[in-house]
C-alpha positions in Angstrom: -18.3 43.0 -75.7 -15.9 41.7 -73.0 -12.0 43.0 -73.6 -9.4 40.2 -73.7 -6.4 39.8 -71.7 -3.9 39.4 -74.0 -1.2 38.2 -71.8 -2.0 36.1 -69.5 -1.2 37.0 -65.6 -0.3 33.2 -64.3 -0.7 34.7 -60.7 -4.0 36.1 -61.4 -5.0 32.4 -63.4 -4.2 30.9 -60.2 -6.1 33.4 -58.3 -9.4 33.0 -60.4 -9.0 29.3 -60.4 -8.9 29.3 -56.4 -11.9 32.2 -56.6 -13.8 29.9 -58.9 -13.3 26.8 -56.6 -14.5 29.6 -53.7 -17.6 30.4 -55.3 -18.8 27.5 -56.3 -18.5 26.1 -52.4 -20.4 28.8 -51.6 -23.4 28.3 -53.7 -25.2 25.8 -50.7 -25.4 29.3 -48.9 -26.5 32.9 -50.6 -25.3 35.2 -48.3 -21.7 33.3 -47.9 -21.7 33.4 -51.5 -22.4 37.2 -51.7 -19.6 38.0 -49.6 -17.1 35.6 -51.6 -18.1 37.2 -54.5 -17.6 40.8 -52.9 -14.1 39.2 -51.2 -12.8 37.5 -54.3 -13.3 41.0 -56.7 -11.6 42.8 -54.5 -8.7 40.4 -53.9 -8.2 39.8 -57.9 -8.0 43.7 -58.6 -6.1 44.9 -55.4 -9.1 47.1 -54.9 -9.2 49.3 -51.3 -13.3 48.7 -51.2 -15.4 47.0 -53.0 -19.1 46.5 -52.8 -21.9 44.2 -54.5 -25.4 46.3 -55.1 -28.5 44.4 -56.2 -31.2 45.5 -58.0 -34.3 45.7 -56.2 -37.7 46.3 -58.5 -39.9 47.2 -55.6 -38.2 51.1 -55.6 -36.1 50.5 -58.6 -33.3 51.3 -56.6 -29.6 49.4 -56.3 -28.5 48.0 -52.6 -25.5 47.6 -51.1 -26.2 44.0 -49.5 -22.3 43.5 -49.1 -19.0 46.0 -48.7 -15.7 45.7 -47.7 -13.2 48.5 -47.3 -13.2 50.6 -44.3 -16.7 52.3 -44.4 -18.1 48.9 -45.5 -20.9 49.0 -41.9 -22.0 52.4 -43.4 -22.3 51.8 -47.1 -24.3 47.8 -46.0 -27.9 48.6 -46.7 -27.8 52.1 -48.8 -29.8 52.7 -51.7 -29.2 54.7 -55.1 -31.6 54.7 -58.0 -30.9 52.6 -60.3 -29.3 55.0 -63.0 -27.8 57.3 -60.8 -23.7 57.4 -60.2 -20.8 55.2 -61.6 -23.1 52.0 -60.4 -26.0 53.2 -62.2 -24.6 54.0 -65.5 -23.2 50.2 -65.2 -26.5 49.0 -64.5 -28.7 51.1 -67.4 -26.3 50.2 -69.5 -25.0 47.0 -69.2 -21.1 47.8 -70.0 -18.5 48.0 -67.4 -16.8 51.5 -66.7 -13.3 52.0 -65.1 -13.1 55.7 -63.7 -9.8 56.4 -62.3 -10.5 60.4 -61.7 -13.8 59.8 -60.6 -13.9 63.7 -59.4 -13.7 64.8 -63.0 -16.3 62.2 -64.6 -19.7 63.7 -65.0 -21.3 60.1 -64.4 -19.4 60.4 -60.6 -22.2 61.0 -58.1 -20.6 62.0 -55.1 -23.6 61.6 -52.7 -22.9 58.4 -51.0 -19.1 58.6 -50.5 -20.1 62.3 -48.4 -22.5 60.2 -46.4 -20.5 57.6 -45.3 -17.4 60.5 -45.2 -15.3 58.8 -47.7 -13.0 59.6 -50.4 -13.3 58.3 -54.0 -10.5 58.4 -56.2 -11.4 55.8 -58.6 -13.7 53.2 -60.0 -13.6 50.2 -61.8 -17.5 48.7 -62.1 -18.8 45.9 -64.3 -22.4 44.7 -64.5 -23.4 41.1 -62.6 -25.3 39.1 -65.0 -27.4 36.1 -64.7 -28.8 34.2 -68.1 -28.2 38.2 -69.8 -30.3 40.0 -67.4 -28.4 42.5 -65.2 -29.1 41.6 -61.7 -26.4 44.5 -60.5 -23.5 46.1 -60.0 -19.9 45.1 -58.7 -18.1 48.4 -57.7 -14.3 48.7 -56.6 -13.0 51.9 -55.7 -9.4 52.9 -55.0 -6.5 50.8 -55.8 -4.2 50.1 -53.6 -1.3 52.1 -52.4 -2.3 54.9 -54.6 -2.3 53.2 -57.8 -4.8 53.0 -60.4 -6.7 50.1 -62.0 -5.9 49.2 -65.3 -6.9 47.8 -68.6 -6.3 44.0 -67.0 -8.1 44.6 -63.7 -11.4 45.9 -65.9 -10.6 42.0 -68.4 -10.1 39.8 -65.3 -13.0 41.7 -63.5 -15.1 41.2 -66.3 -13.6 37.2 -66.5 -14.6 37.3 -62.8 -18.3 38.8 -63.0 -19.3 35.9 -66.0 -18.3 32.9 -63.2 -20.0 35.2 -60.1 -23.3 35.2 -62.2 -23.0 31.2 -63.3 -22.6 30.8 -58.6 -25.1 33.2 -58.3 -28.1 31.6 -60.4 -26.6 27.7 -59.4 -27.2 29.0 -55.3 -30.5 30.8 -56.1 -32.0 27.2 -57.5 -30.2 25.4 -54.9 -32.1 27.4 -52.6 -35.3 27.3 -54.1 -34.7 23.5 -54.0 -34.1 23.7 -50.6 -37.3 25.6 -49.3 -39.7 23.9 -51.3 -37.8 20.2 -49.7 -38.4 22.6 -46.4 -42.0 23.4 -47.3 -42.7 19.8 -48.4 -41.3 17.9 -45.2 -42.9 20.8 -42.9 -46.0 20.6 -44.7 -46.1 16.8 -44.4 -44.9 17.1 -40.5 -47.9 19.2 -40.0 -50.7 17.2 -41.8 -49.6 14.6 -39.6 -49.5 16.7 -36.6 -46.0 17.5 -36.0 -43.5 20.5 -36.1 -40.6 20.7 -37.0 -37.9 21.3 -33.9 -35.5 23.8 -34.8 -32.0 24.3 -32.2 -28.5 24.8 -32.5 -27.5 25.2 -28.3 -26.0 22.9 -26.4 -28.8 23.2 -23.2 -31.6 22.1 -26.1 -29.1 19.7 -26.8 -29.8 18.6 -23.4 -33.0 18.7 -22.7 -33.6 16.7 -25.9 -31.0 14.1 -24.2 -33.3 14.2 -20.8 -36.3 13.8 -23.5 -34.9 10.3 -25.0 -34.0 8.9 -21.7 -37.7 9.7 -19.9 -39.7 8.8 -23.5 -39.9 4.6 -23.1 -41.1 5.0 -19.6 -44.8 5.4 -18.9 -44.1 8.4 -15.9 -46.2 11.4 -16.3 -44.1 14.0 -17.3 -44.8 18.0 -16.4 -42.9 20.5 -18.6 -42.1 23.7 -17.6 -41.3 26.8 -19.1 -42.5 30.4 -20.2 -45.4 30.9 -22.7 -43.8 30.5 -26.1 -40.9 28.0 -25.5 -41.9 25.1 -27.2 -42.9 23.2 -24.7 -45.8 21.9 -26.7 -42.6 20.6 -29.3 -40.8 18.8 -26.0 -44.5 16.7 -25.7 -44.2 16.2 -29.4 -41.2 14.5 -29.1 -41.3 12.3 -25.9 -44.7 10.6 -27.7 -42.7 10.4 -30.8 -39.8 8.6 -29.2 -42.3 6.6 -26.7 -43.4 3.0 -27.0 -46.8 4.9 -28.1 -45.6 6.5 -31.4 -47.9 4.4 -33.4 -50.9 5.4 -31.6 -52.6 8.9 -31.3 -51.3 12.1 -29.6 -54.1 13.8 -28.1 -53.7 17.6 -27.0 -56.0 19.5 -24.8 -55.5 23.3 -23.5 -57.0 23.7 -20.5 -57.7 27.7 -20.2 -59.4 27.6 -23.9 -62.3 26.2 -22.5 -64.5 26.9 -19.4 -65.5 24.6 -16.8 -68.4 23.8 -17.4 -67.1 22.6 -20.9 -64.1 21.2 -19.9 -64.9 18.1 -18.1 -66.8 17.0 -20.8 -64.2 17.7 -23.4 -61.8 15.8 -21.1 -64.2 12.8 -20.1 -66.9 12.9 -22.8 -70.9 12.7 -21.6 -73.5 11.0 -22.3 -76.9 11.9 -24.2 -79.3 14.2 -21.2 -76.2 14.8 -19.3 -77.0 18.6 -19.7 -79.2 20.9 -21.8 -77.1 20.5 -24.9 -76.1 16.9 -24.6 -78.6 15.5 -27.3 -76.5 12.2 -28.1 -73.2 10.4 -26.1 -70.0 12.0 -27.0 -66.3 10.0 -26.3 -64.0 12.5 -24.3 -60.5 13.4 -25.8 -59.2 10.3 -22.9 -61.2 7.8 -24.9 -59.7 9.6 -28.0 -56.3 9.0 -27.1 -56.5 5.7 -26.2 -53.6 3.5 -26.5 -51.4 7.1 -27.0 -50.1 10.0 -25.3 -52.6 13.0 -23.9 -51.0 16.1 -23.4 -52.6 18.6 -21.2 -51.1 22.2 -21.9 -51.6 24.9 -19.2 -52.5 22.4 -17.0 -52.4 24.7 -14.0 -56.1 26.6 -15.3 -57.5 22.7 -14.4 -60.4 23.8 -11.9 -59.6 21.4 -8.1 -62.9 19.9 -8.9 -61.3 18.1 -12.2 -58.0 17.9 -10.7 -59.9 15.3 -7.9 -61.0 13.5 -11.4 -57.5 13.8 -13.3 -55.5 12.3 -10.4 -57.9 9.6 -10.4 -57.3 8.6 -13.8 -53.4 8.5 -13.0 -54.2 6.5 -9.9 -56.6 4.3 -11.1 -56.3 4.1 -15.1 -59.7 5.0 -15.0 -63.0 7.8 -15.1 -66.5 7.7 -16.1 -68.1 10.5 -18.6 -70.4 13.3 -17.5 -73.6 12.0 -16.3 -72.9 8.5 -16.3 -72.1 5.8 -13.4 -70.3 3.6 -15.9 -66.7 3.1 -15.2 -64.0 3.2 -18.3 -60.5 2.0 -18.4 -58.1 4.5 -20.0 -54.7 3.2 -21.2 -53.3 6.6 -21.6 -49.9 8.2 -20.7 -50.4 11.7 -19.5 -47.9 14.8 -20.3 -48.9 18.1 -18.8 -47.1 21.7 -19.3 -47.6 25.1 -17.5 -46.1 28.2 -17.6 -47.2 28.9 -13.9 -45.3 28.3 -10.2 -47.1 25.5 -9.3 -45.4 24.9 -6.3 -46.7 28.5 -5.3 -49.8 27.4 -5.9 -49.8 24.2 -3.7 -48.6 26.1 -1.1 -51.9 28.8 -1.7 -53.8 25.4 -2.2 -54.9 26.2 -5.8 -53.6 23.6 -7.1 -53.3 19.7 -5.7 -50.5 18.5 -4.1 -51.1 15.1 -4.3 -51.9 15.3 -8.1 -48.6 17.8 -8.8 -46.4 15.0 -7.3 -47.9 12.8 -9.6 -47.4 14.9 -12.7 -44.2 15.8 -11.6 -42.4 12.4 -11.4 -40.4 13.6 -14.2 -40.1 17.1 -14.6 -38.1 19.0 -17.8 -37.6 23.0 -17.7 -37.1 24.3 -21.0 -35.3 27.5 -21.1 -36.3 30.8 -22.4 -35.1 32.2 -25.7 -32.8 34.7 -24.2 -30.9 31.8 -22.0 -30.5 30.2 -25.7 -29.5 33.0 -27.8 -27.3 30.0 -30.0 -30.7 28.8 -31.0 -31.9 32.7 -32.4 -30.0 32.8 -35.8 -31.2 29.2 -36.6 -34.7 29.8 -35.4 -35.0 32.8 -37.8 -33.5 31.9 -40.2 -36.1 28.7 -40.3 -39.0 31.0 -40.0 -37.5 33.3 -42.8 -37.7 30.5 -45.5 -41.4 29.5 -44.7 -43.0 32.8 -44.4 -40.8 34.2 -47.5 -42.1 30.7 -49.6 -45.4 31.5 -48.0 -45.5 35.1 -49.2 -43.7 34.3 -52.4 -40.7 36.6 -51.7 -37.6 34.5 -52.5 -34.3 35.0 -51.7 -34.9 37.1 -48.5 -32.0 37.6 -46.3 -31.5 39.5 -42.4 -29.1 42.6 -42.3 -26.5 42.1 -39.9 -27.5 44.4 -37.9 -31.1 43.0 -37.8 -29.5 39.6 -36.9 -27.3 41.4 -34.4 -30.9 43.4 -33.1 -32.3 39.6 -32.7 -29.3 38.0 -31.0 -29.6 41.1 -28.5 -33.0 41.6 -27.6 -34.7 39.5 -24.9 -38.1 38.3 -26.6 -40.0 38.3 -23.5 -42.6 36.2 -26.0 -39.6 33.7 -26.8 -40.4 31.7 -30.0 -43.5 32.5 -30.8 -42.9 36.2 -30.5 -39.6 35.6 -32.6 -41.9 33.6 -35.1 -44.2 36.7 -35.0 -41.9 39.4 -35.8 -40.3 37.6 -38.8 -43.7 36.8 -40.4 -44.4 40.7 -40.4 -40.8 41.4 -41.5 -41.8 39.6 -44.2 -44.6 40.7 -44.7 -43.7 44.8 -44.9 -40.0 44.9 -45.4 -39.8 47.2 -48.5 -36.9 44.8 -49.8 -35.3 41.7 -49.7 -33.0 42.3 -46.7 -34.5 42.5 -43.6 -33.5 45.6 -41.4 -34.4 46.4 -37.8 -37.1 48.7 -38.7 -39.1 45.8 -40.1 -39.1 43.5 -37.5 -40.5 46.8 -34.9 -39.3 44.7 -31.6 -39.6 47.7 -29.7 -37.4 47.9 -26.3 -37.1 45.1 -24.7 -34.3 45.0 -22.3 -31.2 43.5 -23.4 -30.8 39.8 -23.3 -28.3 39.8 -20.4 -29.7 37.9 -17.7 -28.2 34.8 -18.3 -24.4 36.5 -18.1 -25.8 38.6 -14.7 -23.7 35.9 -12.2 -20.9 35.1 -14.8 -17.4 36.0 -14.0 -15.2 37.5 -17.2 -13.9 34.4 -18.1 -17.3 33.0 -18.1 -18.6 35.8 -20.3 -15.7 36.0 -22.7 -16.5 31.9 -23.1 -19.7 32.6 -24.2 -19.0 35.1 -26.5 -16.5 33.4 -27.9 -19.0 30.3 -28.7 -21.5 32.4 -29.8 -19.3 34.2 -32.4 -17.9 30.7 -33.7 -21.3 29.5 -33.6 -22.5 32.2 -35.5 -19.9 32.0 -38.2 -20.1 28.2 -38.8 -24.2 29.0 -39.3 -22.9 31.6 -41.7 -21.0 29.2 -43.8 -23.3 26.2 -43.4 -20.9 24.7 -41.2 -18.3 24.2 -43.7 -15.3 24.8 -41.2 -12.3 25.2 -44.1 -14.7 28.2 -45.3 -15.6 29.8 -41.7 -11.8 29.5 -40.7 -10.7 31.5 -44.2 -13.4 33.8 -42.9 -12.4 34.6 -39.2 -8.7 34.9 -40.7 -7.9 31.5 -38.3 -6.3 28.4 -39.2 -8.6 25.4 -39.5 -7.2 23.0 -37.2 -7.7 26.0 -34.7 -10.9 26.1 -35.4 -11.7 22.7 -34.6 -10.0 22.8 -31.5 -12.1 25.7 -30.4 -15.6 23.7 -31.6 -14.3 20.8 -29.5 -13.1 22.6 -26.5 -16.2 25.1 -26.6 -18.8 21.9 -27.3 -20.4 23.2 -30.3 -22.7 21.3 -31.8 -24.1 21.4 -35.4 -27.8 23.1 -35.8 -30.1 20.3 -35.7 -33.2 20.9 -37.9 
């Protein structure tokens, strides 16, 4: 049965009025809302630490997800079984315990305070509830200045805990709501084709600027890049934003399919062409009539059907294998490579003539580590739609996973980023994703793109990145990401203004 304060503090009323109004902006983002909730118990008690451990069936063990206090980095990510300690009592049993010789209590496990090398003196816990199922554990330890927590810390606590469950099941429908909308409209982007882009950085912000201004032309367009960048995304979107939209978007990769195969799948043939060729088959140029044909790693293209592909670009037209009939093709052609291709005019594998006709308008897209603004975004995208896929809800990244992510190079870029989160998923033995689980191995840092950058330069970048990061954090509500980096909001906005931050685009 919950105590009653039976005098009412009108400090701490105004304090759990302002939590309250804390909490429930908070619910549009879990992990914010963890961390107000961990923030706002240890504000209302004057507690020295304080820490939120969730229940996790899988081991039947309680996490720390969220600490404060001075050994709050160690304590993020421990484990204690569930009915072990001060926490687990409160858990097994469902009643809140205030401890304030926690030495001389026989329910006092000192285990984890000698791992992370801290003292205990005393506990106040109550048990997090949602709809009358213990979910966890809130856990203060050591008042502040010396003191001890009292009768009214344990009946505001408990006031406190009742309103913490109520933001706590309202976020986790809200974002259940918003994965399956996720799911849906990705689902629906991909029957018809499409994917989702996904960026946050100001140079993606650019090259989707270049990407509107080139799309109502009819130039060839050659996009450049490492494997994994998206580039296949960039084609996506110049068809999307051409005069062609309404018509189809053809895709051909060019080293999936040997020569001998290739022309045909490019041009079509007709019937005694070759051995196989029992009837006339329409080419994926004839397919794409009227639309866009995008020719990924178009670099592999043999010279022999590089003669035929400049002629379709010259010309508007081609005949199929094995027939002398000449067809018109009203077809705007994007090609991509992840290849020099000047090196390889100047070794003569690949056409000049034909290269200056692809490359009338050319886009680079960067690699992942020149665009580490775009990593927390990116995984945190992938983390909703292999977690729906897998049917482990509320999933979240460690910060020192996130911190792993933001440093690591990802020589695959994107699609290497996409591949280690769907195994995260996939094996992580709980619902916050550590380092172990996304095994990246040691890949140098992601420093090249600081290597020619003077201090100021770097101390810019950080500086964005960290604000950048932040606003993610706290779904880009700036009142709540200025309370959080302890800065005034006006400042803040100065700094997303003067910095050019611009809001994740998904």
């Amino acid at each position: 049965m919950m105590t009653m304060v039976t005098v009412v503090d009108p400090e701490k009323f105004r304090a759990l009025i302002d939590i309250n109004a804390r909490l429930n902006s908070s619910v549009t983002d879990y992990r914010a809302l963890l961390e107000t909730i961990v923030d706002s118990a240890a504000r209302l008690a004057d507690a020295e630490a304080a820490s939120l451990a969730l229940f996790d069936p899988r081991g039947a063990v309680l996490r720390f997800v969220i600490a404060t206090g001075p050994k709050a980095k160690e304590l993020r990510g421990m484990e204690i079984p569930s009915n072990e300690g001060i926490a687990g009592w409160v858990f097994s049993n469902a009643r809140p315990l205030m401890v304030n010789d926690a030495a001389a209590d026989s329910r006092f496990s000192p285990s984890v305070g000698n791992e992370i090398s801290y003292a205990t003196r005393s506990i106040l816990a109550v048990p997090l509830k949602i709809r009358d199922r213990v979910e966890g554990v809130i856990e203060l330890v050591n008042k502040k200045a010396g003191g001890i927590f009292t009768g009214d810390d344990l009946s505001w606590l408990e006031i406190f805990a009742v309103q913490a469950g109520i933001a706590l099941d309202n976020a986790r429908v809200y974002d259940k709501a918003r994965n399956e909308l996720d799911y849906l409209q990705q689902r629906t982007m991909e029957q018809q084709g499409w994917h989702p882009l996904v960026y946050a950085s100001k140079i993606m912000q650019d090259r989707l600027d270049l990407v509107k201004r080139v799309a109502p032309s009819e130039a060839s367009v050659l996009i450049l890049g490492e494997s994994g960048v998206g580039k296949e995304l960039i084609a996506e979107q110049i068809h999307l934003l051409s005069k062609r939209a309404g018509k189809p978007f053809v895709r051909v990769n060019c080293a999936a399919l040997p020569e001998s195969l290739l022309e045909s799948e490019l041009f079509g043939h007709v019937r005694g062409a070759f051995t196989d060729a029992v009837q006339d088959r329409a080419g994926r140029f004839e397919a794409a009539e009227g639309g866009t044909i995008f020719l990924d790693e178009i670099a592999e293209l043999p010279l022999r059907l590089q003669a035929k592909l400049l002629r379709v670009i010259q010309q508007k037209t081609f005949e199929r294998v094995g027939s002398s009939t000449t067809r018109h093709a009203d077809v705007r052609i994007l090609a991509a490579t992840n290849r020099d291709v000047e090196a390889m005019v100047k070794a003569q594998q690949f056409r000049n003539d034909l290269y200056y006709r692809l490359n009338v308008l050319p886009i680079h897209i960067p690699p992942l580590r020149e665009r580490v603004e775009d990593i927390p975004v990116l995984a945190n995208h992938f983390l909703r739609m292999y977690a729906r896929e897998m049917n482990r809800p509320g999933m979240t990244f460690s910060d020192e996973a996130m911190q792993h992510m933001l440093s690591y190079a990802w020589p695959g870029n994107i699609r290497e980023l996409e591949n280690a989160i769907e195994r995260a998923v996939l094996i992580a033995k709980s619902s916050c994703i550590g380092v172990a689980d996304l095994m990246l191995g040691n890949a140098p840092a992601a420093t090249s793109a600081m290597g020619e950058q003077d201090l100021r330069e770097a101390v810019t970048q950080f500086k964005r990145q960290f604000i950048l990061s932040a606003l993610e954090r706290n779904r880009w509500n700036q009142t709540r990401t200025a309370h959080k980096l302890n800065i005034q909001r006006t400042y803040l906005s100065r700094l997303i203004k003067e910095l050019n931050i611009l809001q994740t685009k998904e």
